[in-house]
N, C-alpha and C positions, 0 to 999 in steps of 0.2 A: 714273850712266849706266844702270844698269838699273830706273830708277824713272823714267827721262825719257821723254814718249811715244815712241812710235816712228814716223819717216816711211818709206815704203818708196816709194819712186821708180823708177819702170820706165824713167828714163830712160838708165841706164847696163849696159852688156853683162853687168857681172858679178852684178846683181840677180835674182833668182828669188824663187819663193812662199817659199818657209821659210827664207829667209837669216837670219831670227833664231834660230835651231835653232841653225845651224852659227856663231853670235856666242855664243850661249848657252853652245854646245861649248866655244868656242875662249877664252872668260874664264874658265870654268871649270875650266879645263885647265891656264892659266896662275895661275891662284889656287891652285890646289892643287899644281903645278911649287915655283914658290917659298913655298910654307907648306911643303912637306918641305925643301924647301932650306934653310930658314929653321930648323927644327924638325925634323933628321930623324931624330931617335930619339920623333918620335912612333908612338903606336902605332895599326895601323888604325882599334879603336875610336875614339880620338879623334880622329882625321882625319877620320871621315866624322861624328862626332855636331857638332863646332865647322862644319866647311864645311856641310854637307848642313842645319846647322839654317837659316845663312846662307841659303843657298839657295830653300830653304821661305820663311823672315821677307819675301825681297828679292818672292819671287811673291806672298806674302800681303799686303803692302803696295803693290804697283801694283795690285792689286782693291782695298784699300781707301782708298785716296787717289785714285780717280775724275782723274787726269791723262790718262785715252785710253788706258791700258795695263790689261791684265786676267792675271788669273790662268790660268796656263794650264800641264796636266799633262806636255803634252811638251816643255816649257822646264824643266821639275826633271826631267825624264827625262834631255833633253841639258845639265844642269847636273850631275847625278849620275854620267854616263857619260864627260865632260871630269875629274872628280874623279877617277873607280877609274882612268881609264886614266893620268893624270899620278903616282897613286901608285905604279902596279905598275910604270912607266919609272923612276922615281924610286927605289924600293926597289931596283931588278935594278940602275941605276947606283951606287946605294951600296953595294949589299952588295961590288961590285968594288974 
């Protein structure tokens, strides 16, 4: 999914310019929800070096596999900021 081009179609109410921002967010958030879920005696360090490398590899390959998708800094910004915020929800509900 994140290596498939993207169509962006204005035909629908809930589309805007950077809807991939907020997809980027919102899987990212969800991939890192359940990897602490999955794993949640991991420790920050390797939460963000296993997901955040993911992250990086998935933008570094829609630039270099020329499918109509590119590399782009503020999709690992909201790939990064989906990650710290699913772990620090995730921490504050386990430490309970």
């Amino acid at each position: 999914m994140l290596l498939r081009p993207g169509i962006e179609n204005k035909e629908y109410s809930f589309m805007f310019k950077h809807i991939d921002k907020v997809i980027h967010f919102s899987i990212f958030f969800l991939l890192g929800f359940l990897f602490r879920v999955r794993f949640p005696k991991t420790t920050l360090l390797y939460f963000f070096l296993i997901l955040i490398s993911y992250a990086l590899l998935t933008e570094i390959l829609q630039d270099v596999m020329k499918l109509g998708r590119s590399l782009e800094v503020l999709d690992a910004v909201a790939d990064t900021l989906g990650l710290s915020l699913s772990y620090y929800i995730t921490r504050s509900a386990l430490l309970n």
